[in-house]
C-alpha positions as CSV (number, residue, x, y, z in Angstrom):
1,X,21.2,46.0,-8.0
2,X,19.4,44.2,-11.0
3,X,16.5,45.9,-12.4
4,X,12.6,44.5,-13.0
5,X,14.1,42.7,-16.2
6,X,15.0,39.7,-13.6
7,X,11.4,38.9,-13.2
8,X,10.5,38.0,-16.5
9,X,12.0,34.6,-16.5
10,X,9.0,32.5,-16.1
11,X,9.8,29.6,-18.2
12,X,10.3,27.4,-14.7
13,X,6.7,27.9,-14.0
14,X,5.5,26.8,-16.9
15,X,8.1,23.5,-16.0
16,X,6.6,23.2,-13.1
17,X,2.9,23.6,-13.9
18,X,3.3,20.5,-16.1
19,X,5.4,18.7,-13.2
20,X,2.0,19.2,-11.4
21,X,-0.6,18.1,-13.8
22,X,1.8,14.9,-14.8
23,X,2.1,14.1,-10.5
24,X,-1.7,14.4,-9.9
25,X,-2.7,12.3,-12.7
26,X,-0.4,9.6,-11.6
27,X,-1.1,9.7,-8.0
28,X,-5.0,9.8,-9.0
29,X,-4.4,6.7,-10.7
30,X,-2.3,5.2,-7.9
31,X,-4.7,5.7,-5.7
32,X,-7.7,4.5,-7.3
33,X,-5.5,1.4,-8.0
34,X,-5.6,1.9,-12.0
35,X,-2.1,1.6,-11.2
36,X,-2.0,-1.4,-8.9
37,X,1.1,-2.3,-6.6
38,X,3.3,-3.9,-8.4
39,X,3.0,-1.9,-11.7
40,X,6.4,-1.6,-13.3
41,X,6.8,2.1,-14.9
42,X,9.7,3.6,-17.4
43,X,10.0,7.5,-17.5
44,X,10.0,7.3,-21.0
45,X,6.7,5.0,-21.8
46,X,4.7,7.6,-19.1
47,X,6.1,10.6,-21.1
48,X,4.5,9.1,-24.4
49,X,1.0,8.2,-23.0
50,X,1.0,11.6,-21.4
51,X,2.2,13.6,-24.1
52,X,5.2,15.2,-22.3
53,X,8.5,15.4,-21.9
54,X,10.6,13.1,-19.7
55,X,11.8,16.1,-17.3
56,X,8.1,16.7,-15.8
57,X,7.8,12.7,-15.5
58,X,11.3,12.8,-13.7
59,X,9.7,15.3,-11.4
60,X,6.6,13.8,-10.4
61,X,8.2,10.5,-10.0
62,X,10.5,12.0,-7.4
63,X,7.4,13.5,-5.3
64,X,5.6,10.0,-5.5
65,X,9.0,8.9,-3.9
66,X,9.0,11.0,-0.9
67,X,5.7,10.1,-0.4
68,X,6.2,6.5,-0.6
69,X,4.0,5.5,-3.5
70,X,6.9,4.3,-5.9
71,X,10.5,2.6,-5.8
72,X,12.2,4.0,-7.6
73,X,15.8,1.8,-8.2
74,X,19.3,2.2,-9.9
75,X,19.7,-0.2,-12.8
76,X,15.7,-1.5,-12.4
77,X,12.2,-0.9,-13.0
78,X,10.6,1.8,-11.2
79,X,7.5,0.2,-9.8
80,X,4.4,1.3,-7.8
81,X,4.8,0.4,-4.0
82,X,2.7,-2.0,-2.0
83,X,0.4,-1.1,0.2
84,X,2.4,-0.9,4.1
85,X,-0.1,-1.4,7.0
86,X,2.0,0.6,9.4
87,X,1.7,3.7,7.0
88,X,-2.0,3.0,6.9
89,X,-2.0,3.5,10.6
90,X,0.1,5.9,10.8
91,X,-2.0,8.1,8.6
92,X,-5.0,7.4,10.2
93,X,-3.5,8.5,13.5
94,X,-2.5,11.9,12.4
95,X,-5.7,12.3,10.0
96,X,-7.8,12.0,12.8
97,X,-6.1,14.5,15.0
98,X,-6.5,17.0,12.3
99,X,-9.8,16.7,12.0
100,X,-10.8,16.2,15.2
101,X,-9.5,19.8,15.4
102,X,-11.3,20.9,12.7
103,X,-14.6,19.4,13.5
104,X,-14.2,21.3,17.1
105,X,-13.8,24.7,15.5
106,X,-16.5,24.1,13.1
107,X,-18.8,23.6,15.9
108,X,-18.5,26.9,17.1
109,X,-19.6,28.7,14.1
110,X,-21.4,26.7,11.4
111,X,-24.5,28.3,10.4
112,X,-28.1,26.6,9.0
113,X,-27.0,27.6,5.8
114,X,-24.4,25.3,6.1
115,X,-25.6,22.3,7.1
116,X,-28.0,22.5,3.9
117,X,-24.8,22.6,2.1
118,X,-23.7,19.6,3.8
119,X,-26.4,17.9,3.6
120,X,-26.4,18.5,-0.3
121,X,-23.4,17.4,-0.3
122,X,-25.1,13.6,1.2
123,X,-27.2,13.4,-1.4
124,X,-24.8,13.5,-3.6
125,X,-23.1,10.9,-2.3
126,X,-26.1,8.8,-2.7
127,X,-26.6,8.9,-5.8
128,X,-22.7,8.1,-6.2
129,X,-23.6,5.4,-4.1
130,X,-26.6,4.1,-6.0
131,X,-24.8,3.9,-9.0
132,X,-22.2,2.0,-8.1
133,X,-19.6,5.1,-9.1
134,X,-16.6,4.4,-6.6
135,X,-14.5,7.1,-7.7
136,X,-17.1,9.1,-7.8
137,X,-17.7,8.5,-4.4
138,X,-14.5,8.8,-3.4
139,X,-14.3,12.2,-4.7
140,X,-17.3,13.7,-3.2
141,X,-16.3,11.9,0.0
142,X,-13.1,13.5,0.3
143,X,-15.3,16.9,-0.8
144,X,-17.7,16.7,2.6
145,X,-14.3,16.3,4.5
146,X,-12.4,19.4,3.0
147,X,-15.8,21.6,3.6
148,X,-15.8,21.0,7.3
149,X,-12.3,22.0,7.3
150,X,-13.6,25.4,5.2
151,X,-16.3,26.4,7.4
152,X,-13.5,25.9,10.5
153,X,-11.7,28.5,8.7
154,X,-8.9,25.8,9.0
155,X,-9.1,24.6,5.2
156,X,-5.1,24.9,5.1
157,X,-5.2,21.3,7.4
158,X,-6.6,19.7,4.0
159,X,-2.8,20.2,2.7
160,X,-1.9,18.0,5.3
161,X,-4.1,15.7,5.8
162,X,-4.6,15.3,1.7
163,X,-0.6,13.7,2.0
164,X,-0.8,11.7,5.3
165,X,-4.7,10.0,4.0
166,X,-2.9,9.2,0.3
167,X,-1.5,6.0,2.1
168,X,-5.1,4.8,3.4
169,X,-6.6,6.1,0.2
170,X,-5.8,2.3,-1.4
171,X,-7.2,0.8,1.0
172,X,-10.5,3.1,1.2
173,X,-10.7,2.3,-2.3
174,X,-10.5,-1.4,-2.1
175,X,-13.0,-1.1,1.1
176,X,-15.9,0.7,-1.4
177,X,-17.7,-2.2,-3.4
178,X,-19.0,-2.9,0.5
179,X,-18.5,0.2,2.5
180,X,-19.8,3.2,0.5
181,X,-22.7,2.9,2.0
182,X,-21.5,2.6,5.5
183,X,-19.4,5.3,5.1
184,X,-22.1,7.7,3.9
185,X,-24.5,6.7,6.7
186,X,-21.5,7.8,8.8
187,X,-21.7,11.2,7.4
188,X,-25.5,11.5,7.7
189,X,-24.8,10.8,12.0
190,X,-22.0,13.7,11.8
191,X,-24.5,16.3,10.0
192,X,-27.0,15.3,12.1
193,X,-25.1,15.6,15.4
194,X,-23.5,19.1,13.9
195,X,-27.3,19.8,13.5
196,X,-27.7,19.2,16.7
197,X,-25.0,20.8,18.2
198,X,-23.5,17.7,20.1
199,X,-19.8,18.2,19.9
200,X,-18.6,15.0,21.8
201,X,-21.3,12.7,19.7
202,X,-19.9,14.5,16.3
203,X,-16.7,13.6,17.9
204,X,-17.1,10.4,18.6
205,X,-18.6,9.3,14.8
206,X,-16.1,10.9,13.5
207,X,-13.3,9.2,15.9
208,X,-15.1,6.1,14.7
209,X,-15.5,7.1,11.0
210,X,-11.9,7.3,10.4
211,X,-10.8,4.6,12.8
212,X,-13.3,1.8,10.8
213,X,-10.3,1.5,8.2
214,X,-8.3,-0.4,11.2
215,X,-11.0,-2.6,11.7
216,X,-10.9,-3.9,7.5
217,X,-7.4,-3.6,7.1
218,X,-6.9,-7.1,7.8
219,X,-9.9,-8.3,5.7
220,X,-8.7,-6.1,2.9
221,X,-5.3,-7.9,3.0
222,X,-6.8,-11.1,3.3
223,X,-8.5,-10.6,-0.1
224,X,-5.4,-8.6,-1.8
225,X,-2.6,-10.0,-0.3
226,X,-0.8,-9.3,-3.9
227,X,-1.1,-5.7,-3.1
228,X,0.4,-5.5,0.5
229,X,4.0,-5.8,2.0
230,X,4.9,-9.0,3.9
């Protein structure tokens, strides 16, 4: 039997804390649509502007594959996927179960002290809002969501429902010169029905909330048809 010296190899965590830092930049700029659909990419000219080597590139790349953000092609450019509707939908579907479930459990045990933090949290937002700061936005938006799922005791769902919303994420984007606001008075109704301890109203704004990106997706195609699949 080996002895402790076979835990001191820890160059592959160093590998793959750069793998890491080199996917999250790239899918943060994927999804805010610095990288539009369509964007061709080369390992080699994203391990330049990054700084790295092309092995942490390779890496990310692959993850961004499984999760359907890039093509990635023998013999051709590697380019940034279009937007597909059915994965829009299909996300939304299994986003909403999730926190659905979450929302539920929170119920039963948020405190006062709480809902000050949530509503913090709106204020925020607005001022996001106010100043036209999408990403911004966008951030904090996805913040108010994790913390219901934290005060369910249930933040692990975030895992999950951080991959399956990455494919409305585009979209959500594209919706925010108009819907920002909409989306943030949304919030307000769910505070104020957690406030109020009305679990089927919380239930339904939320069920409504996540289902509104159904309702634009054809709009949002209409005006960036460049960016979608046929």
């Amino acid at each position: 039997m080996s002895g402790p010296s076979a835990l001191k190899a820890l160059e592959p965590l160093k590998i793959r804390s750069i793998a890491d830092t080199v996917f999250e930049e790239l899918h943060q700029q994927i999804l805010s649509l610095e990288l539009p659909p369509g964007t061709r990419m080369s390992e080699l000219d994203v391990a330049k502007a990054l700084g790295v080597s092309r092995q942490p590139v390779r890496d990310a790349f692959f993850r961004l594959s499984q999760l359907g953000f890039i093509l990635i092609r023998p013999q051709r450019a590697t380019e940034i996927s279009k937007v597909s509707e059915a994965a829009v939908l299909r996300a939304r579907f299994i986003r909403t179960a999730l926190e659905i479930a979450c929302l539920r459990a929170a119920m039963d045990v948020i405190t006062a002290d709480q809902l000050n933090e949530l509503e913090a949290m709106l204020e925020e937002q607005q001022a996001a809002v106010s100043a036209d700061l999408r990403q911004k936005f966008h951030q904090l938006d996805d913040a108010f969501h994790l913390r219901i799922c934290q005060i369910a005791d249930h933040d692990y769902a975030w895992t999950l429902i951080r991959e399956q919303k990455a494919h409305m994420d585009r979209v959500r984007f594209l919706s925010l010169a108009s819907g920002a606001q909409i989306a943030l008075d949304d919030h307000r109704k769910i505070v104020q029905a957690l406030r109020e301890s009305d679990s089927l109203k919380a239930e339904q704004l939320l069920t409504s909330h996540l289902g509104r990106i159904a309702l634009i997706l054809g709009q949002i195609r209409a005006e960036h048809a460049d960016y979608f699949e046929e």
